[in-house]
N, C-alpha and C positions, 0 to 999 in steps of 0.2 A: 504494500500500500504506500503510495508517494504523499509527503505532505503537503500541503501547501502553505507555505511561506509569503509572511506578506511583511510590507517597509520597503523599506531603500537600501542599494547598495551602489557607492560611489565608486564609476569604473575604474577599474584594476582589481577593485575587491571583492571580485567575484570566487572567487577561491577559499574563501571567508564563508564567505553565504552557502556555501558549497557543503563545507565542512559542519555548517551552523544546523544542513541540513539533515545530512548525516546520522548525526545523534539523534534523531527520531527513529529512527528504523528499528522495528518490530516493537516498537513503545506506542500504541495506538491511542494510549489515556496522557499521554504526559504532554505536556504545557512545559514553552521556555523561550527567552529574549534573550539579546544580544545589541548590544550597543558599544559600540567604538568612538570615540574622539581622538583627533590627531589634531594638534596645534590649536586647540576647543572647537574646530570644527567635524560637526561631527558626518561621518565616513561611512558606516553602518548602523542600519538600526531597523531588527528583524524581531519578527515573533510568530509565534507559530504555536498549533496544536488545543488542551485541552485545560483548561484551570481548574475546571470541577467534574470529574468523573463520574460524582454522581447525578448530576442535571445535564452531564453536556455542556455546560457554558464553556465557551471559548475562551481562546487568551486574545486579550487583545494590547495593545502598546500600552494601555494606560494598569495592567496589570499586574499590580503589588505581590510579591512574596515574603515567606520568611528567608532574610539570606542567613540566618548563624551566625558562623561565626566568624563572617564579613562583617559582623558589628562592631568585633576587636577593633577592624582597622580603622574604622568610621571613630572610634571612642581614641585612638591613638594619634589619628588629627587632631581631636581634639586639644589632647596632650599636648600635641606638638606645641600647637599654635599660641598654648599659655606659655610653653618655652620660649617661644620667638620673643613673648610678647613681655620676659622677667618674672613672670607671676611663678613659676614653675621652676624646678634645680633637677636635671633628674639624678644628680647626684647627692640631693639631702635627703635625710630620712623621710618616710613617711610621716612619720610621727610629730615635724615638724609643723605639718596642713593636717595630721587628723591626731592628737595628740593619746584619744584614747588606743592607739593601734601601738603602743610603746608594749602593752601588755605581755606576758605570756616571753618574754624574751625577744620580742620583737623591735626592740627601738634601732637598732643599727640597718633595720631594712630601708633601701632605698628605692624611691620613688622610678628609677630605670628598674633594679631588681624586680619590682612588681611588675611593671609591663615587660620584665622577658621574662616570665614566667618563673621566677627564680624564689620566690618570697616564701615559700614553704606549705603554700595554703593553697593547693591543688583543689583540696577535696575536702569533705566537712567531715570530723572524726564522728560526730555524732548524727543518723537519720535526720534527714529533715523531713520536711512536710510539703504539699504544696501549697497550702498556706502560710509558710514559712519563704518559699520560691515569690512570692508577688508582694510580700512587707521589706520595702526597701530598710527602715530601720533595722528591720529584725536582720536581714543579712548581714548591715556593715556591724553587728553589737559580734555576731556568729565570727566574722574574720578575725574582728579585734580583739576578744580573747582567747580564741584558739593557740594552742602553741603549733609552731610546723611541725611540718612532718619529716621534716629531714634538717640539719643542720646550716646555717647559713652560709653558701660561699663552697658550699660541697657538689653544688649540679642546681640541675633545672627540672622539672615536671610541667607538662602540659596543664595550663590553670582554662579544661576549657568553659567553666564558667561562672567558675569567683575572679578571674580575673576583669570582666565585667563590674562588679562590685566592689572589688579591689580601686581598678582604676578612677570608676565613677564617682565613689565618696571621694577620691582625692580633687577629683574637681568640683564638688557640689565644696567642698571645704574654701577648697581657692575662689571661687564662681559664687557662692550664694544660690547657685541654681539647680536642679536637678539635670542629672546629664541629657535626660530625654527636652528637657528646656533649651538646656545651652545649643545640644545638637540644632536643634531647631533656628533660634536665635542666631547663630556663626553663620552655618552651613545652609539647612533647608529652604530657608526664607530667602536669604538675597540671592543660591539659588534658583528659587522656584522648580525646586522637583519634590518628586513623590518619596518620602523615604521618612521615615519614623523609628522613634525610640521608645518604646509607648504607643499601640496604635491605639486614632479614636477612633469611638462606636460607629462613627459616620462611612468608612471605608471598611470596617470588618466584611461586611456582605462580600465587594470587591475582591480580596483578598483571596489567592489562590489555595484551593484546598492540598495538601500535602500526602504522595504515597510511597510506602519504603519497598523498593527493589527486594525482590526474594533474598539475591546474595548476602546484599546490605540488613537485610533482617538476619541472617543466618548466623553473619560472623558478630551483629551486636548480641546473640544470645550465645553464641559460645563466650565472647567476653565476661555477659553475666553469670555465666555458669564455673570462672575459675574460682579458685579459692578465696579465703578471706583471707588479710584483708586485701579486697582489689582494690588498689586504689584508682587506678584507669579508669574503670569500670562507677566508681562512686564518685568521680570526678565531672563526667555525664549526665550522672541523674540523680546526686543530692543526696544518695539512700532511697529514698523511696517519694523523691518530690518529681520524677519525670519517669515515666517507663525506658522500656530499656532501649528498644526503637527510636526515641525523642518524640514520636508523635502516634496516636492513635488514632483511630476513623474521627471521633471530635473530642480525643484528650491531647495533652503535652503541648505540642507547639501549634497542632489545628486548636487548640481551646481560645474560645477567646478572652478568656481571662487570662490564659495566660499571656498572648499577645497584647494585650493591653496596660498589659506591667511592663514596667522599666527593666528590662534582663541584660543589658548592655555587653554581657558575653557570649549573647546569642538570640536575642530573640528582636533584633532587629527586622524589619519589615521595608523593602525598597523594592522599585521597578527596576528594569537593567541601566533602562534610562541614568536612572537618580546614582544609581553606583559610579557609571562611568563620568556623565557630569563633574561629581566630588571627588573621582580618584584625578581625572584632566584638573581640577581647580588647583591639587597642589602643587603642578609642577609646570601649568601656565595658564595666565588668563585665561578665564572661562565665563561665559556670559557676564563681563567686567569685573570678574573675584579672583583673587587669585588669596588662597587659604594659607600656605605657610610658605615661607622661602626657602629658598637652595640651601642656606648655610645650615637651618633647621633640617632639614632631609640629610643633609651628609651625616650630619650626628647622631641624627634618630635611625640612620638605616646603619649603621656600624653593626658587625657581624656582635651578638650579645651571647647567644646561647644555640647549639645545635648540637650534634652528635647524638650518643646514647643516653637517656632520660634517667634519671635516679630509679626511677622504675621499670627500666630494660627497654625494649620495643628492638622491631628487626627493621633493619637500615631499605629506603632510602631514608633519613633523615631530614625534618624542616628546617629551617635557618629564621634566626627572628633578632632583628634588633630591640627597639625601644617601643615594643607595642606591634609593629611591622611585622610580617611576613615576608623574607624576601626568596627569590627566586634562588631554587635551587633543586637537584632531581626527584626530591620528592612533592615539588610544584613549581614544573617550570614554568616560566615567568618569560618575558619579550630577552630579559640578561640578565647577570646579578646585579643589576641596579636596579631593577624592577623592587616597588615593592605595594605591600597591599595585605591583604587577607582572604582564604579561600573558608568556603563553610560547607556543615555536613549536607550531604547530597549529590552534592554540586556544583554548588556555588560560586562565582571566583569575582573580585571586584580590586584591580591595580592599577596604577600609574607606572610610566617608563621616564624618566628626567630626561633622558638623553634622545629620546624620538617625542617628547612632550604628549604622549598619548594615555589616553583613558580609556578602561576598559570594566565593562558591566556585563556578566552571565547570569542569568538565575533560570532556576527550574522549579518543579514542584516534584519530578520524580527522583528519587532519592537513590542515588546507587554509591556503591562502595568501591573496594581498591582496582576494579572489574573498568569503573567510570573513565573512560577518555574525551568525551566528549568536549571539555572545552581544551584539554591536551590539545588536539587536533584542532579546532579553531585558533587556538594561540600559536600552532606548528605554523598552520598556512598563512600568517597574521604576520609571523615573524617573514616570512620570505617575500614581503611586501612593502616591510618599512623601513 
């Protein structure tokens, strides 16, 4: 069955579109966008397929998803840009902008430590709840007295989503505002795209419903099936505040309470549009913004943390500066100057400094280490630019 594909593709980037296409085949339910900017003009911008399985509703361009943990990188512009801007060290403690996170042996943790994932608070010692998951107080009291889980300055662990709340409270401390605020405020507004930290009620409907590939189900229930303590595994889902999949027919990340909370390590919500838009703002003008400078990028993208995790994992390994994701074989990227954040399913949303491009994927169907899909769009992407 051939899909049909609709948008623009500016010539030469047909090889793009190509690819973009691609990744539908023998996926007859799944919904996905693609948007490109190159010099903030943008290049491609395709969509295709299925939002909601269960009515049939189409996807169409103006179609929001959950992107994950492409929220990291959206919350790490943020960062950045209180660096640029002095408000921010990411070389002082924590504990300096949230002074109760001293706790627990914590006060030497510094503000870079937490966004590369180094801070020791992967994962919550104790179950949480899902009422627990949407009370922004009750998470940052949860991190600030926990002690880590590893020693400081010994390795790193994927924070894939107290690092959200990690980073969050350190700007709602600097800011006055809540991250899903400020996002809005810096970024969203001036602008003018679809993308949320917190979504409201007004767009839920819109909102692409989410389904987890067979595989991608498979290898999350072998995860939850090793021994205690996993920590990888309760790193995911809180203990018992997310299933094991991240999302059920209408729990986890299709709920919309939980979409509606502030989850800043994942439960962000954008068009491909809106990703790409924000990833082109940082590294050139983009509908008259341009979001943090060169000097800020060279620092926040310095290699911080990669290799083998305190908690083992089989290589290729990610590479992550200050919050960043950057390109490397286990998500490659346009170079290693690429950087950005990819999320679970699918996801992938970067900037390139050096070709000035922005780049937005999202999907709703979810697949695991099997997924090439945007591999392949960023293959033929790269022999273009």
């Amino acid at each position: 069955m051939s899909i049909e594909v609709s948008g623009t593709v500016e010539p030469g980037f047909e090889p793009v579109a190509e690819a973009f296409a691609q990744g539908f085949a023998d996926r007859p339910t799944m919904g996905a966008a693609l948007h490109v900017l190159v010099e903030g003009r943008s290049v491609v911008d395709l969509w295709a397929g299925i939002a909601d399985e269960r009515s049939g509703r189409a996807w169409t361009r103006q179609t929001p998803t959950v992107v994950f943990s492409c929220t990291k990188g959206l919350v790490s512009i943020l960062a950045a840009r209180l660096v640029a801007e002095g408000r921010l060290d990411y070389d002082a403690p924590v504990a300096h902008y949230w002074p109760e996170f001293a706790q627990a042996g914590k006060g030497r943790v510094t503000v870079g430590q937490a966004l590369a994932h180094q801070a020791g608070l992967s994962a919550p010692r104790a179950d949480l709840s899902e009422d627990d998951l949407v009370d922004w107080d009750r998470m940052a009291a949860v991190l600030a007295t926990q002690e880590p889980l590893w020693p400081l300055g010994s390795g790193y662990a994927y924070h894939a989503l107290t690092h959200g709340w990690l980073v969050g409270e350190i700007i709602r401390r600097v800011t006055s505002k809540s991250v899903g605020a400020y996002f809005r405020e810096l970024v969203t507004a001036p602008l003018g795209v679809d993308a949320w930290i917190g979504l409201p009620e007004s767009v839920s409907e819109s909102t692409a419903h989410l389904q987890v590939s067979s595989p991608l189900a498979a290898l999350w229930a072998e995860e939850a099936g090793k021994p205690a303590p996993n920590w990888p595994h309760r790193a995911m889902t809180l203990g018992r505040a997310l299933p094991d999949a991240l999302v059920t027919d209408d729990g986890g990340f299709n709920s919309e309470r939980i979409r509606a909370a502030e989850i800043p390590g994942a439960g962000g919500v954008a068009t491909a549009e809106a990703l790409a838009v924000i990833w082109s703002a940082t590294v050139t003008p983009t509908r008259g913004i341009r979001l943090i400078d060169d000097k800020v990028i060279v620092e926040a993208t310095q290699t911080q943390s990669t290799g083998i995790s305190v908690f083992g994992g089989d290589p290729p390994y990610s590479r992550w500066g200050y919050g960043f994701q950057l390109g490397s074989d286990a998500r490659l990227l346009l170079s290693e100057r690429s950087f950005g954040h990819d999320g679970a399913g699918g996801q992938v949303g970067f900037a390139d400094p050096e070709r000035r491009l922005g780049f937005g994927y999202v999907t709703n169907w979810m697949m695991g280490r099997e997924d090439q899909r945007a591999t392949q769009i960023i293959a033929a992407l790269r022999k273009l630019v």
